[in-house]
C-alpha positions as CSV (number, residue, x, y, z in Angstrom):
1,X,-4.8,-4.5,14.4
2,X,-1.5,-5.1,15.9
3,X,1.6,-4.0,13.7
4,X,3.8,-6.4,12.1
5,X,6.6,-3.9,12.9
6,X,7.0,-2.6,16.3
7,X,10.7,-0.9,16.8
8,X,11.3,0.4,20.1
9,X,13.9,2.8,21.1
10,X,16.0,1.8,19.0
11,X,20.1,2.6,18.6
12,X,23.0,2.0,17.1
13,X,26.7,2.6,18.0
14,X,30.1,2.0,16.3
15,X,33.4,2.5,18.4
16,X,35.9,4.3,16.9
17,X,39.3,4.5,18.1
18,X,38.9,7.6,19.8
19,X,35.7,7.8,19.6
20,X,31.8,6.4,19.5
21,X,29.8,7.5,16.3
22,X,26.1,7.2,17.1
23,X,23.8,6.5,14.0
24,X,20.8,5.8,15.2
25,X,19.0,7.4,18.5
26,X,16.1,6.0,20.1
27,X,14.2,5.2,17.0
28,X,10.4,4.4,17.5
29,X,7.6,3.3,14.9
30,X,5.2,1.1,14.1
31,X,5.0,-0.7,10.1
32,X,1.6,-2.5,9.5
33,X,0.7,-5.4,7.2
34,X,0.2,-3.6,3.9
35,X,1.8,-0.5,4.3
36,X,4.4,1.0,1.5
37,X,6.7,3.4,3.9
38,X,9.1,5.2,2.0
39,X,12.6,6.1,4.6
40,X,14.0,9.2,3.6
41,X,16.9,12.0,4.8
42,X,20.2,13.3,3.7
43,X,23.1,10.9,3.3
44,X,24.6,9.1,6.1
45,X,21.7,10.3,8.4
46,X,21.4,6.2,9.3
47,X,18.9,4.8,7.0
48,X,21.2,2.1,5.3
49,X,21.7,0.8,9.0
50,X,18.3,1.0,10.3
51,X,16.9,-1.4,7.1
52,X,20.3,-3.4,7.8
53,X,18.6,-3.4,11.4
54,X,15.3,-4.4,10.2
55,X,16.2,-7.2,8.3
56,X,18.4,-8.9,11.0
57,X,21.4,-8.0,8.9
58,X,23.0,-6.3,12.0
59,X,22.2,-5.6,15.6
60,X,20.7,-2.7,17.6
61,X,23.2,-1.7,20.2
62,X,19.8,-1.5,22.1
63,X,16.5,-1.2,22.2
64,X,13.7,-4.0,20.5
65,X,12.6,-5.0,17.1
66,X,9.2,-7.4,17.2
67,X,8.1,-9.0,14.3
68,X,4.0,-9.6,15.2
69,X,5.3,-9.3,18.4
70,X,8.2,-11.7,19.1
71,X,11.6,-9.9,19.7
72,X,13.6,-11.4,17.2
73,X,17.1,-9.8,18.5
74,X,16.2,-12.5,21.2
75,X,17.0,-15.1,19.1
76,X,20.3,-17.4,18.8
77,X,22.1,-17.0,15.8
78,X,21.0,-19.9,13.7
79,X,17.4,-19.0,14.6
80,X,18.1,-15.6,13.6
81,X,19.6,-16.3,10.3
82,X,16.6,-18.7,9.6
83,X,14.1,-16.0,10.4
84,X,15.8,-13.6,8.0
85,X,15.6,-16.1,5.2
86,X,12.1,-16.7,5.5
87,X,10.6,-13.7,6.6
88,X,12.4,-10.6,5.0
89,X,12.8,-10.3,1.6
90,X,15.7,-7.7,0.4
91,X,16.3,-5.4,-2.7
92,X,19.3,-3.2,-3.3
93,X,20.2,-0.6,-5.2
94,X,22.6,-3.5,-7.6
95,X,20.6,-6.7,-7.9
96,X,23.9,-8.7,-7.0
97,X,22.5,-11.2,-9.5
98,X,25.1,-14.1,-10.5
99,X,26.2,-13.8,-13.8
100,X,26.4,-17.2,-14.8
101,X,23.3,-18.4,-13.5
102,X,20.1,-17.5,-16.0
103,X,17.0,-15.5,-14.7
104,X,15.3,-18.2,-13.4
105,X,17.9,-19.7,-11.6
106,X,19.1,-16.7,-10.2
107,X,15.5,-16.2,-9.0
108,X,15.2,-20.0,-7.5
109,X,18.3,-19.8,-5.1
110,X,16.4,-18.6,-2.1
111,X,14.2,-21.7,-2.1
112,X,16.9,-23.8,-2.5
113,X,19.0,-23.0,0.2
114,X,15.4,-23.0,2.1
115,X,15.2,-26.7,1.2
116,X,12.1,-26.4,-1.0
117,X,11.8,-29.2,-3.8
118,X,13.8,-28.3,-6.9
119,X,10.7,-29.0,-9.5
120,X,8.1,-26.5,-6.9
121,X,10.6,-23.8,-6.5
122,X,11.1,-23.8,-10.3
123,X,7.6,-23.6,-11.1
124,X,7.1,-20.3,-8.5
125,X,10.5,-18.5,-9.8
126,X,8.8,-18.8,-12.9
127,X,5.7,-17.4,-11.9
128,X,7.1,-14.7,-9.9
129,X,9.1,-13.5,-12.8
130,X,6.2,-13.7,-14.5
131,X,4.7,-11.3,-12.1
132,X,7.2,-8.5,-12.9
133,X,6.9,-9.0,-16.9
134,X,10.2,-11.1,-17.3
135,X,7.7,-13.8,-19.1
136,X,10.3,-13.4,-22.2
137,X,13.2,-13.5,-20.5
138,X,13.5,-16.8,-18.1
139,X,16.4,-17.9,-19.7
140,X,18.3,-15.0,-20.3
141,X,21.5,-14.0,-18.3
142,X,22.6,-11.1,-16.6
143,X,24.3,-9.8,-19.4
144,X,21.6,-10.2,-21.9
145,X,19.5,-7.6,-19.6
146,X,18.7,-4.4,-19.4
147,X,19.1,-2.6,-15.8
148,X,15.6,-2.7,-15.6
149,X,15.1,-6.2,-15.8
150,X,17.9,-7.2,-13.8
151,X,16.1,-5.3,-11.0
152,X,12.8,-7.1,-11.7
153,X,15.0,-10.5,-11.6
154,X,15.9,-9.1,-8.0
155,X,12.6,-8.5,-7.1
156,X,11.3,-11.9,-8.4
157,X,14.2,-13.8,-6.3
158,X,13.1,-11.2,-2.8
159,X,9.5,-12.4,-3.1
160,X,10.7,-16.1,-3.4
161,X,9.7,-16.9,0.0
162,X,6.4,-14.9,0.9
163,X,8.3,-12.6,2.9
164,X,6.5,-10.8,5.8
165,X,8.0,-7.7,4.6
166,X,10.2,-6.9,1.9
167,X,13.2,-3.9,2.7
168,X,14.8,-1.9,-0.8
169,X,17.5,-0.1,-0.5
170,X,17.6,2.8,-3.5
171,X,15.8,0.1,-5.7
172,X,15.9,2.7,-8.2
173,X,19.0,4.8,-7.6
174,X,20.9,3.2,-10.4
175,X,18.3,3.3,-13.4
176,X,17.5,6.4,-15.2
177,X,13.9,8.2,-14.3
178,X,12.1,6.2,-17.2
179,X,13.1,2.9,-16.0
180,X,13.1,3.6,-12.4
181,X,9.2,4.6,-12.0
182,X,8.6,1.0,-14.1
183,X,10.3,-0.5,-11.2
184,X,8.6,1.3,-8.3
185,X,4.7,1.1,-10.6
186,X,6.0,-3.4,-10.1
187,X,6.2,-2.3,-6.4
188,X,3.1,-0.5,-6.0
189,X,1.3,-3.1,-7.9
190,X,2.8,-6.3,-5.5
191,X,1.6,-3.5,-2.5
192,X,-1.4,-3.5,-3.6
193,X,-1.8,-7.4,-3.6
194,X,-0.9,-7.0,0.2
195,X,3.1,-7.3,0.2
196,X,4.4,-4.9,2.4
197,X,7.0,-2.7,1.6
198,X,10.2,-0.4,3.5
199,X,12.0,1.7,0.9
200,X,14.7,3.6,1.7
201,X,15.2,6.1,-1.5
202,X,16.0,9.9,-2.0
203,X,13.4,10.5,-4.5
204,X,10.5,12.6,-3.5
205,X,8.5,11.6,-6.3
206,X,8.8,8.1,-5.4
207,X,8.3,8.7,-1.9
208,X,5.0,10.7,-2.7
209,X,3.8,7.3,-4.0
210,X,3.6,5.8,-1.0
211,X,1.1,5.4,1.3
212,X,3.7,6.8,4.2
213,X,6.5,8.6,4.7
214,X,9.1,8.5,7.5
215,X,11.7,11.2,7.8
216,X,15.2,11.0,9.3
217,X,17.5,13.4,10.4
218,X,20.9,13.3,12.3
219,X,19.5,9.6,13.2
220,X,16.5,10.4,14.6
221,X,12.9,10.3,12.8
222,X,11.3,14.1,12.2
């Protein structure tokens, strides 16, 4: 089966006065369809910027990233920014959740700004919060939630759009052991329903729960 994911000597450089700081050096892997890959290594080894990478957030100074084989660095900017929308899905370490918006209408924005009918996009941030046991809590703000739910609300909003893959940064860095493994069990459930997963995280014990690991150091992979 061909992988969703191929990246191909992949790099990354920032200029510095002075200087050129290289993060990222000739990175190569594959992700399949499916897969839960857990990106781990020791701060500031590049593993922020390669998920920034795989989502479209930022450019490769070179080498390829192919989404089921299309080069999607290839694309113009609009194209590129429509891709992103559609076909990655993100999670951070703070849910960046609006605080004056309730949960389901933080959950709906994606699909809005992707144009889908208000009244079908209501119904499926519904559901999807449904999904991650926020069936209690549609109407509740920010505020009113724990940091556990607010994270589920993120996760609800990244799966709006049936991403092809969704990317978390530290999904659980900021919630304490109890509430963090509640978090990752939602993730390895929506896995195991097919969603495929890149989580960068620091946690071995996490990281043992996935079906793969990928270690990076000094911005390579080991």
């Amino acid at each position: 089966m061909e992988p969703l994911i191929n990246v191909r000597n992949l790099n990354k450089t920032f200029s510095l006065p002075g200087r050129d700081l290289h993060i990222l050096k000739d990175i190569t892997f594959d992700i399949h369809k499916g897969e839960m890959t857990a990106l781990m290594g020791p701060s500031g080894v590049g593993k922020s910027t390669l998920l920034h990478i795989l989502g479209t957030l930022d450019r490769p100074t070179s080498g390829n990233v192919l989404y089921e084989s299309r080069d999607v660095f290839e694309l113009g900017n609009d194209e590129l920014a429509d891709f992103r929308s559609k076909s990655v899905g993100f999670i951070f370490q703070f849910h960046h959740l609006l605080p004056e918006f309730n949960t389901v209408e933080n959950t709906v924005m994606p699909a809005l700004i992707a144009g889908i009918n208000f009244k079908e996009a209501n119904k499926k941030a519904k559901q999807a919060l449904i999904n991650v046991g926020l069936s209690e809590r549609l109407l509740h703000k920010p505020g009113e939630l724990s940091g556990g739910e607010q994270q589920r609300v993120a996760i609800a909003r990244a799966l709006m759009l049936d991403p092809k893959v969704v990317l978390a940064d530290e999904p659980t860095g900021n919630l304490d052991t109890q509430t963090g493994d509640e978090v990752f069990n939602i993730l390895k459930g929506l896995n195991m329903k097919g969603i495929t997963f890149i989580m960068v995280t620091h946690n071995e014990a996490l990281a043992s729960g996935c079906k793969r690991i990928i270690r990076m150091k000094d911005g390579r992979i080991v």
